[in-house]
C-alpha positions, 0 to 999 in steps of 0.5 A: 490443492490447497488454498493460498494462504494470505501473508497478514502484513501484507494484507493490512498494509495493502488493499485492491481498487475496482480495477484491480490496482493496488493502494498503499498508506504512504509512509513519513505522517507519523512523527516529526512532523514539524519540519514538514512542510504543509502541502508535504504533508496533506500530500502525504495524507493520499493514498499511493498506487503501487508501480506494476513492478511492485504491484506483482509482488504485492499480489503474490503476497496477497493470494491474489495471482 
């Protein structure tokens, strides 16, 4: 059987922690960033975990189980 091949927008929208969670950019720091408050947008600076739900969607996309 073949290797699984890696979906590219999948892998350079996500990436896998050493315990094997997966990160996420969170979305809303590129424009219109004057009506966002400061401490909105430093938080929006951290990168998000994904829910188990999605992580295993996210994972089949990746080639990673």
């Amino acid at each position: 059987m073949p290797k699984m091949k890696t979906r590219r927008a999948a892998a350079k929208r996500f990436s896998l922690t050493g315990s094997g969670k997966v990160k996420y950019k969170k979305q809303g720091l590129r424009h219109i960033l004057t009506k966002k408050s400061t401490k909105r947008k430093r938080n929006l600076r951290k990168t998000g975990i994904l829910s188990p739900a999605e992580e295993k969607r996210a994972r089949a996309l990746l080639g990673k189980g």
